[in-house]
Backbone atoms as SQL, in Angstrom:
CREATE TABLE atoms (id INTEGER PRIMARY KEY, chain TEXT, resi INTEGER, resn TEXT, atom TEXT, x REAL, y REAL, z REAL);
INSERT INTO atoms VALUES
  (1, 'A', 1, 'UNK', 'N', 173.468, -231.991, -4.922),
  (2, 'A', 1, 'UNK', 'CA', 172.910, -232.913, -3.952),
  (3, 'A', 1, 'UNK', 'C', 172.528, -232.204, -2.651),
  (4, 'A', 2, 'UNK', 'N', 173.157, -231.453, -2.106),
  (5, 'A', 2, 'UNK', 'CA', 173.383, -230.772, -0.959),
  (6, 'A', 2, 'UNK', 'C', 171.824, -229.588, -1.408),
  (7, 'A', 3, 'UNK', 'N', 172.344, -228.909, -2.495),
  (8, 'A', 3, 'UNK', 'CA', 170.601, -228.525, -2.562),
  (9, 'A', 3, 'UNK', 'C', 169.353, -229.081, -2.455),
  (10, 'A', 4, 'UNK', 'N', 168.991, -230.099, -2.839),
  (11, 'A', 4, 'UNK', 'CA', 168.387, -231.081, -2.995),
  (12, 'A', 4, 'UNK', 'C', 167.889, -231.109, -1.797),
  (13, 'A', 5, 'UNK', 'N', 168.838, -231.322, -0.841),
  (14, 'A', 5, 'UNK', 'CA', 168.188, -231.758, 0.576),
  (15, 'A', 5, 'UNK', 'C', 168.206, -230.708, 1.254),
  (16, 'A', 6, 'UNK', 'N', 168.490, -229.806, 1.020),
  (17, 'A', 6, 'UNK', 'CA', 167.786, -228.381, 1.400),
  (18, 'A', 6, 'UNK', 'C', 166.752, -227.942, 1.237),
  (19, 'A', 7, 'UNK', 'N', 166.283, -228.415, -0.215),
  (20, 'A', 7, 'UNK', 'CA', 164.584, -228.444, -0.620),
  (21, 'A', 7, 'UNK', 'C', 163.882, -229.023, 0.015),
  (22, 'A', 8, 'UNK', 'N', 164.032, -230.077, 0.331),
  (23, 'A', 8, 'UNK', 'CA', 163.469, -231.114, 0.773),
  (24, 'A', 8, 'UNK', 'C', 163.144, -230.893, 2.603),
  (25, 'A', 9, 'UNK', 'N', 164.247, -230.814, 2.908),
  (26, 'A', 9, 'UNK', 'CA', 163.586, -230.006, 4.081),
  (27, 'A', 9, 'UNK', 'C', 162.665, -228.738, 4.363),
  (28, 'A', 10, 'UNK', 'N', 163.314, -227.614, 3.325),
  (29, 'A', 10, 'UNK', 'CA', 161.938, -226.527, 3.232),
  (30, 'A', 10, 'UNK', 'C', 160.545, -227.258, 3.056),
  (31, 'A', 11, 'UNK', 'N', 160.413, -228.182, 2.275),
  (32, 'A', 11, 'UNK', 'CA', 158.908, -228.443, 1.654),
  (33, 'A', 11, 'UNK', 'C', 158.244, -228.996, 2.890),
  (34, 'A', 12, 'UNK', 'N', 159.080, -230.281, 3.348),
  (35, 'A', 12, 'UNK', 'CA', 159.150, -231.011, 5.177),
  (36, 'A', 12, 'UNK', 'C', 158.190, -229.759, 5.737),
  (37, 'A', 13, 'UNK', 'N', 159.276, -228.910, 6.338),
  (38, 'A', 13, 'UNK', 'CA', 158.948, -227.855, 6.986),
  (39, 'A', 13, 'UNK', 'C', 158.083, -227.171, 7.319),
  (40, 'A', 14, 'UNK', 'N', 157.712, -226.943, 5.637),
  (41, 'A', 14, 'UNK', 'CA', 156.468, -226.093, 5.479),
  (42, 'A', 14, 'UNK', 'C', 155.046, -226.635, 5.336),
  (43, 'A', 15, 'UNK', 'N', 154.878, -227.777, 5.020),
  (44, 'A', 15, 'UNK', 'CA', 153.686, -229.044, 5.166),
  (45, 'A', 15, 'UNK', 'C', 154.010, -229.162, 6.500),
  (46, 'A', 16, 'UNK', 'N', 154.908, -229.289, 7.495),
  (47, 'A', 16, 'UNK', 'CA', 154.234, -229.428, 8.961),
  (48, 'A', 16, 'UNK', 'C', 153.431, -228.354, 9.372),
  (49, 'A', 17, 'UNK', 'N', 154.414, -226.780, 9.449),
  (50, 'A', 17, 'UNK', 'CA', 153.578, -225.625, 9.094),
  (51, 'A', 17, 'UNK', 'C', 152.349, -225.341, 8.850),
  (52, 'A', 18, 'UNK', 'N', 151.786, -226.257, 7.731),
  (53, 'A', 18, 'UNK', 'CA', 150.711, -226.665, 7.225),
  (54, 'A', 18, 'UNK', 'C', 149.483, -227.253, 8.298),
  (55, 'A', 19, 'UNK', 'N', 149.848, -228.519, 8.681),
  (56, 'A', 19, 'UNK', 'CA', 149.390, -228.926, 9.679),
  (57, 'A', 19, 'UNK', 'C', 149.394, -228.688, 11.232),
  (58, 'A', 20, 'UNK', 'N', 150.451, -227.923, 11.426),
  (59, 'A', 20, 'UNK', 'CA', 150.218, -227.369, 12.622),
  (60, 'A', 20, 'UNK', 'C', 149.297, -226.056, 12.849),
  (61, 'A', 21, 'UNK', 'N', 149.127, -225.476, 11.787),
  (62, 'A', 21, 'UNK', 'CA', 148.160, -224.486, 11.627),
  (63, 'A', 21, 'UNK', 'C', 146.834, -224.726, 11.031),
  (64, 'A', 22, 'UNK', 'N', 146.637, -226.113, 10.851),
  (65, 'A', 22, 'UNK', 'CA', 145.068, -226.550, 10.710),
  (66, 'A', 22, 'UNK', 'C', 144.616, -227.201, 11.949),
  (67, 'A', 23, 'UNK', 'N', 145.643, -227.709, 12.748),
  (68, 'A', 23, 'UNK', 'CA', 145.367, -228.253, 13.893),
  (69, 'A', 23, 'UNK', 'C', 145.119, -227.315, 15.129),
  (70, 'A', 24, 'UNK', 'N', 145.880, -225.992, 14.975),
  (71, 'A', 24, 'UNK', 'CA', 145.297, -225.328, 15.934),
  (72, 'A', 24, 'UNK', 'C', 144.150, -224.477, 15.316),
  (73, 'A', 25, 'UNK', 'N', 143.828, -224.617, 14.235),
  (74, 'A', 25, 'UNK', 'CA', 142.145, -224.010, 14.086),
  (75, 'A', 25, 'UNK', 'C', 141.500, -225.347, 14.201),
  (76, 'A', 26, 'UNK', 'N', 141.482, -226.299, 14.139),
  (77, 'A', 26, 'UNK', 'CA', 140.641, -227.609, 14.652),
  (78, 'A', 26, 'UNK', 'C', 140.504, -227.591, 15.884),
  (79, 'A', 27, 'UNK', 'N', 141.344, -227.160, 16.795),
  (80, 'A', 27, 'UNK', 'CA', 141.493, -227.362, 18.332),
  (81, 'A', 27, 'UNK', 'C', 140.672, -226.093, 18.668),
  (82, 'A', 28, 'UNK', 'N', 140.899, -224.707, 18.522),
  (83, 'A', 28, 'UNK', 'CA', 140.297, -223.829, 18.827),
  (84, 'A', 28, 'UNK', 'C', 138.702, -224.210, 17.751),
  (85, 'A', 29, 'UNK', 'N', 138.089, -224.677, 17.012),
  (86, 'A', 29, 'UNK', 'CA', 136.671, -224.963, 17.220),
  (87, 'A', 29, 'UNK', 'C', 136.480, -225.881, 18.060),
  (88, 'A', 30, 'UNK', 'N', 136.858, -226.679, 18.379),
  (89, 'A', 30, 'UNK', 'CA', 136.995, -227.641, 19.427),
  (90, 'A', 30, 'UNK', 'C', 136.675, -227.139, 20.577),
  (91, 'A', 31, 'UNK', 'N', 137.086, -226.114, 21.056),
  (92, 'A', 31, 'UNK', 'CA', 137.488, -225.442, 22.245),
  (93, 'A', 31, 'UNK', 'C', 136.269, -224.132, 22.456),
  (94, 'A', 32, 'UNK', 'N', 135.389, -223.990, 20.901),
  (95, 'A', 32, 'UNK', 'CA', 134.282, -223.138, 21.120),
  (96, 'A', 32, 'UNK', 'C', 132.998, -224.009, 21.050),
  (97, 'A', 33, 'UNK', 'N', 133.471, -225.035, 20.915),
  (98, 'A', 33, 'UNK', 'CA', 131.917, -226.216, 20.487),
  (99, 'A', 33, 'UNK', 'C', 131.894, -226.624, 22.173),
  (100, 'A', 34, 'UNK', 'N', 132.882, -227.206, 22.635),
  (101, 'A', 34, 'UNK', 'CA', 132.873, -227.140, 24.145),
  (102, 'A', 34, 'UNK', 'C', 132.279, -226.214, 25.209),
  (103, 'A', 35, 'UNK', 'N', 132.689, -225.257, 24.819),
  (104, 'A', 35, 'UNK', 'CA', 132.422, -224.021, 25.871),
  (105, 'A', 35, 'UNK', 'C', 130.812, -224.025, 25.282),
  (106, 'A', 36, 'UNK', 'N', 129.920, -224.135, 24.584),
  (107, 'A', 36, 'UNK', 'CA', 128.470, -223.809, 24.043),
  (108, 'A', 36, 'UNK', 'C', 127.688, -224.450, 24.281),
  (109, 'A', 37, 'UNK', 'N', 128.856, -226.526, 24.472),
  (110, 'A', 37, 'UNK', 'CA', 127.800, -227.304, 24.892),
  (111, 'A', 37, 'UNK', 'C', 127.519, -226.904, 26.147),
  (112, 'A', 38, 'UNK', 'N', 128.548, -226.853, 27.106),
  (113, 'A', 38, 'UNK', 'CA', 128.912, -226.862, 28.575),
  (114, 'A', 38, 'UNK', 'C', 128.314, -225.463, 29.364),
  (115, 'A', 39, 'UNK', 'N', 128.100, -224.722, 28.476),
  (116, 'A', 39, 'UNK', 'CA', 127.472, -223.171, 28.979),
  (117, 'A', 39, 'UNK', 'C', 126.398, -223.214, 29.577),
  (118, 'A', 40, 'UNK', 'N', 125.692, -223.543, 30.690),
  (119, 'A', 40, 'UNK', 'CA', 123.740, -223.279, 30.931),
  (120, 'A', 40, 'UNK', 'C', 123.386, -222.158, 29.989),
  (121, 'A', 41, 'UNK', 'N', 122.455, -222.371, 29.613),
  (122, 'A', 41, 'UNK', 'CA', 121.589, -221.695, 28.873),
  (123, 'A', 41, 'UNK', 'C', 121.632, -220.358, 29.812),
  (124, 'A', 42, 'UNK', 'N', 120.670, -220.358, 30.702),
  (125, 'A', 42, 'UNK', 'CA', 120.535, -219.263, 31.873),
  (126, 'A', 42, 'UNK', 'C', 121.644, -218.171, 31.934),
  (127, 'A', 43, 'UNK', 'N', 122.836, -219.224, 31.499),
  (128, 'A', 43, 'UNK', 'CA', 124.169, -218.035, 31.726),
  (129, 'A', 43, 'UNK', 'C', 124.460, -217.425, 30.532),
  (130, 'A', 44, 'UNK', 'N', 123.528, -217.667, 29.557),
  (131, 'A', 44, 'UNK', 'CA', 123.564, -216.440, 28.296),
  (132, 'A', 44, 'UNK', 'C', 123.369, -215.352, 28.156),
  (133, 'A', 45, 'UNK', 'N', 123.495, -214.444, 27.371),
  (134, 'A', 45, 'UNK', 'CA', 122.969, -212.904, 27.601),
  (135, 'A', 45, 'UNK', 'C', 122.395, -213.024, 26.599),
  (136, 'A', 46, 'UNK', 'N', 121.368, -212.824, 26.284),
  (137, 'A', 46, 'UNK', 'CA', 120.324, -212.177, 25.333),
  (138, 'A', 46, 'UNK', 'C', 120.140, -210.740, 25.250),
  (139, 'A', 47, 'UNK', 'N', 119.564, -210.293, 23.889),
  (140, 'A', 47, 'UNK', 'CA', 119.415, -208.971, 24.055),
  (141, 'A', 47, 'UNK', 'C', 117.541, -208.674, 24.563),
  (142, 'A', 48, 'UNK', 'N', 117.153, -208.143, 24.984),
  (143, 'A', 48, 'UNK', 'CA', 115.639, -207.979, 26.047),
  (144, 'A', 48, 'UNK', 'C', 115.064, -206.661, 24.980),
  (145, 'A', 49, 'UNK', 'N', 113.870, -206.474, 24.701),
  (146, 'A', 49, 'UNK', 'CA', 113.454, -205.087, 23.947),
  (147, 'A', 49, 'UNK', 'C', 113.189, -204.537, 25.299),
  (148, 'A', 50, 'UNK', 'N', 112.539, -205.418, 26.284),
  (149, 'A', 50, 'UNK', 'CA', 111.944, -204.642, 27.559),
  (150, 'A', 50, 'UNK', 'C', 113.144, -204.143, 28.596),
  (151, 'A', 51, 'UNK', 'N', 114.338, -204.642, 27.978),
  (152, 'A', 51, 'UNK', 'CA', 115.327, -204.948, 29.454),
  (153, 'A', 51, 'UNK', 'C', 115.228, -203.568, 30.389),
  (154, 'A', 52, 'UNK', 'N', 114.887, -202.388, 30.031),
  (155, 'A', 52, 'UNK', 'CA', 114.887, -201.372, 30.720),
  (156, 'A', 52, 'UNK', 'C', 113.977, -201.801, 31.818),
  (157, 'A', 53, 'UNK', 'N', 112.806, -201.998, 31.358),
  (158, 'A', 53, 'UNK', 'CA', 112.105, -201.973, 32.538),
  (159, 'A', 53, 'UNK', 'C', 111.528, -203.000, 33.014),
  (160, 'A', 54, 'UNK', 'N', 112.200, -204.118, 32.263),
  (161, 'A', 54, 'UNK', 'CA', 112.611, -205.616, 33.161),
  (162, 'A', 54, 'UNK', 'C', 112.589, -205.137, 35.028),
  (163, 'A', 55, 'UNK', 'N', 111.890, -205.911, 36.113),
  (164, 'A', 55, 'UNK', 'CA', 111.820, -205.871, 37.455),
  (165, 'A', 55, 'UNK', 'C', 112.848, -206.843, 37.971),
  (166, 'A', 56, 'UNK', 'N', 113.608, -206.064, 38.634),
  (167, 'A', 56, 'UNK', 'CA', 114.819, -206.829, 39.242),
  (168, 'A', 56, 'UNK', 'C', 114.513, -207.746, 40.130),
  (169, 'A', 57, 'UNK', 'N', 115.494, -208.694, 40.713),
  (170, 'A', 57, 'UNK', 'CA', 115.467, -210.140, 41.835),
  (171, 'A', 57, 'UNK', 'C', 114.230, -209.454, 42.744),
  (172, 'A', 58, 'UNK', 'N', 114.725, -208.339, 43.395),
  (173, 'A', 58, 'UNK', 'CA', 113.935, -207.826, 44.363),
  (174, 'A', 58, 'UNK', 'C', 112.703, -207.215, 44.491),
  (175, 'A', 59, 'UNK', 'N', 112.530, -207.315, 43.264),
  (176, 'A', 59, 'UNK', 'CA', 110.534, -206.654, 42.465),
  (177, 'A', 59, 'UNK', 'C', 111.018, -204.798, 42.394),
  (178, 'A', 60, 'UNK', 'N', 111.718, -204.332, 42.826),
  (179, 'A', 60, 'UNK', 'CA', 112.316, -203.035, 42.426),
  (180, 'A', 60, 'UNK', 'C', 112.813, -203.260, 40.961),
  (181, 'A', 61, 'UNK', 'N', 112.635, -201.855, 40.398),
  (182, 'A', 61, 'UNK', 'CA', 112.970, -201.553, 39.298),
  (183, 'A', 61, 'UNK', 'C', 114.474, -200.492, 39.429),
  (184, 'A', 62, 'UNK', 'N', 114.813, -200.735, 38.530),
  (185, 'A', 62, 'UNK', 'CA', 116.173, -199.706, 38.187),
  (186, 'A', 62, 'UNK', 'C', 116.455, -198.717, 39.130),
  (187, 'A', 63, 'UNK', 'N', 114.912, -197.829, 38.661),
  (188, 'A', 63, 'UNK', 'CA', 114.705, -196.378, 39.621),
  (189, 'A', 63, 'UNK', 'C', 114.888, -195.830, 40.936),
  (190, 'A', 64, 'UNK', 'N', 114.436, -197.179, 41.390),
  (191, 'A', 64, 'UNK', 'CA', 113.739, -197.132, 42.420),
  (192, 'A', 64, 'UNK', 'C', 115.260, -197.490, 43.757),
  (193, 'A', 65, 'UNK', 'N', 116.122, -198.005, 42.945),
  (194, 'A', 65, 'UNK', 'CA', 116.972, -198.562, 43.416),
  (195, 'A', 65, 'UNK', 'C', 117.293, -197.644, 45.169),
  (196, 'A', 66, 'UNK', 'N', 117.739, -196.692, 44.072),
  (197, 'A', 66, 'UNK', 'CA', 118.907, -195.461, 44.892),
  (198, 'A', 66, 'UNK', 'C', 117.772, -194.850, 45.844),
  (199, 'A', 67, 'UNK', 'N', 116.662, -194.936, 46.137),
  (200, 'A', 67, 'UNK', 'CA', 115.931, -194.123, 46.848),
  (201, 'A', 67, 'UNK', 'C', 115.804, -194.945, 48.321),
  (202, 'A', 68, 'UNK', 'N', 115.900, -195.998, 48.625),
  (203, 'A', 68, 'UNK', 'CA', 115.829, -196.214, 49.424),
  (204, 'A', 68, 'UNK', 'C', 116.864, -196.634, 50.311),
  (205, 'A', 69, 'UNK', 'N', 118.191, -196.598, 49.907),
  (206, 'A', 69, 'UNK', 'CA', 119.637, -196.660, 50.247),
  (207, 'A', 69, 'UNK', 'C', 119.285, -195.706, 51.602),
  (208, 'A', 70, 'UNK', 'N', 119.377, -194.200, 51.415),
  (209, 'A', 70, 'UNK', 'CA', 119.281, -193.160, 52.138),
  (210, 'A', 70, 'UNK', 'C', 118.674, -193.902, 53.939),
  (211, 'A', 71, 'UNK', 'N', 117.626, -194.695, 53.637),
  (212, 'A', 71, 'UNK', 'CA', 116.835, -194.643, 54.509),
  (213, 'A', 71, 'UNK', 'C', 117.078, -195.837, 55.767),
  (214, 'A', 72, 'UNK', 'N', 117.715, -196.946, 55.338),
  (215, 'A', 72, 'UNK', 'CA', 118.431, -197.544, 55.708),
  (216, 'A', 72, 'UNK', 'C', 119.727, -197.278, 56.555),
  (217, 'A', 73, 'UNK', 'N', 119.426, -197.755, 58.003),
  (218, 'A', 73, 'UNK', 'CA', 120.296, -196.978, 59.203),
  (219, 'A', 73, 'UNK', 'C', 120.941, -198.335, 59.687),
  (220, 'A', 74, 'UNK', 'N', 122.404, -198.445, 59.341),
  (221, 'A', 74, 'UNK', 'CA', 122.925, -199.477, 60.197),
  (222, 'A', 74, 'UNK', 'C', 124.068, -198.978, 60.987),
  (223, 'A', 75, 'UNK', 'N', 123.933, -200.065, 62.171),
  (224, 'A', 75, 'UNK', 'CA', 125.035, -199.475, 63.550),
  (225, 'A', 75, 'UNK', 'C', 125.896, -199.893, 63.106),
  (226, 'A', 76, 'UNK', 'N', 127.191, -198.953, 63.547),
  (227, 'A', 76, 'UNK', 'CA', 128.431, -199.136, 62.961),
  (228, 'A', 76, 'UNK', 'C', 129.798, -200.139, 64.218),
  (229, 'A', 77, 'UNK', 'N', 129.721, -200.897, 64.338),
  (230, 'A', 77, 'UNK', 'CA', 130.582, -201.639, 65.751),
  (231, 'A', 77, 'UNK', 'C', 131.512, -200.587, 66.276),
  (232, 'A', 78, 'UNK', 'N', 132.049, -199.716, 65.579),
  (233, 'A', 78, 'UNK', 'CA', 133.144, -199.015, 66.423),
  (234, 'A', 78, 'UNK', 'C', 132.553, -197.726, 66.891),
  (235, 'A', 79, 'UNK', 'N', 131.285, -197.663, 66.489),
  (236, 'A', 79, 'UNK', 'CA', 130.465, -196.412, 67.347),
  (237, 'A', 79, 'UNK', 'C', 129.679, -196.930, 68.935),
  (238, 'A', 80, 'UNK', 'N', 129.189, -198.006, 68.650),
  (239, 'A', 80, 'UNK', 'CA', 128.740, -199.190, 69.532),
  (240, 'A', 80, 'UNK', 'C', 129.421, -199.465, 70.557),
  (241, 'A', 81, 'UNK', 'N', 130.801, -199.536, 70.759),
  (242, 'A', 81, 'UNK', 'CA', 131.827, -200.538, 71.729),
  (243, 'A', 81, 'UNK', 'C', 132.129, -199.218, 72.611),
  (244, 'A', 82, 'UNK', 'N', 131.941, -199.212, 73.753),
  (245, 'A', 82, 'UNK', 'CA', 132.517, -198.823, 74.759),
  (246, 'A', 82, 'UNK', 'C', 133.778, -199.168, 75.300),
  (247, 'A', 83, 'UNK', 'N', 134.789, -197.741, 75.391),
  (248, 'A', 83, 'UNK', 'CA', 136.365, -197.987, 75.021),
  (249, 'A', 83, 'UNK', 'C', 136.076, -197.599, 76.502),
  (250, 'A', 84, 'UNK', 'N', 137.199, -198.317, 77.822),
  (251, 'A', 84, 'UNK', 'CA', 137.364, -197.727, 78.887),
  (252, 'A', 84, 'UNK', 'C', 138.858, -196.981, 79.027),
  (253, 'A', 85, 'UNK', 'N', 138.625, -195.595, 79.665),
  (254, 'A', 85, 'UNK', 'CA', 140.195, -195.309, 79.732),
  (255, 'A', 85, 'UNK', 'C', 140.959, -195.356, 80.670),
  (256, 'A', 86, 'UNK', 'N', 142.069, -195.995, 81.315),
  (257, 'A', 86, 'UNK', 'CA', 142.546, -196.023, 81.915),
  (258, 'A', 86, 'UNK', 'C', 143.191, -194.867, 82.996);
């Protein structure tokens, strides 16, 4: 008898088992059907054949980037401020 209901609980057990592990693959598609509806489009990545030489926000290209960094002179506040000494 005492076996019996030892079985009986394994089988219990293992059919929840069962269902708790179909329920969290139900929940996790759940959880990717969500995120795909809810995604903007815009915020996808696609792959580009052109992406290299795709023109950035700023009508500069890739190249062009680093060349004009150099040329660009900004004042620095702690070169600016006149310290008086006592």
């Amino acid at each position: 008898r005492i076996q019996e209901e030892v079985e009986l609980k394994e089988e219990e057990t293992r059919k929840l088992q069962e269902e708790v592990a179909e329920a969290r693959r139900r929940q996790e598609e759940a959880h990717a059907a969500l995120l795909d509806a809810t995604t903007p489009q815009h915020l996808n990545v696609h792959e580009d054949e052109q992406e290299e030489k795709d023109d950035l926000v700023n009508g500069e290209i890739g190249a062009e980037i680093g060349s004009h960094e150099d040329s660009i002179s900004m004042s620095i506040p702690e070169e600016d401020r006149l310290t008086q000494v006592s």
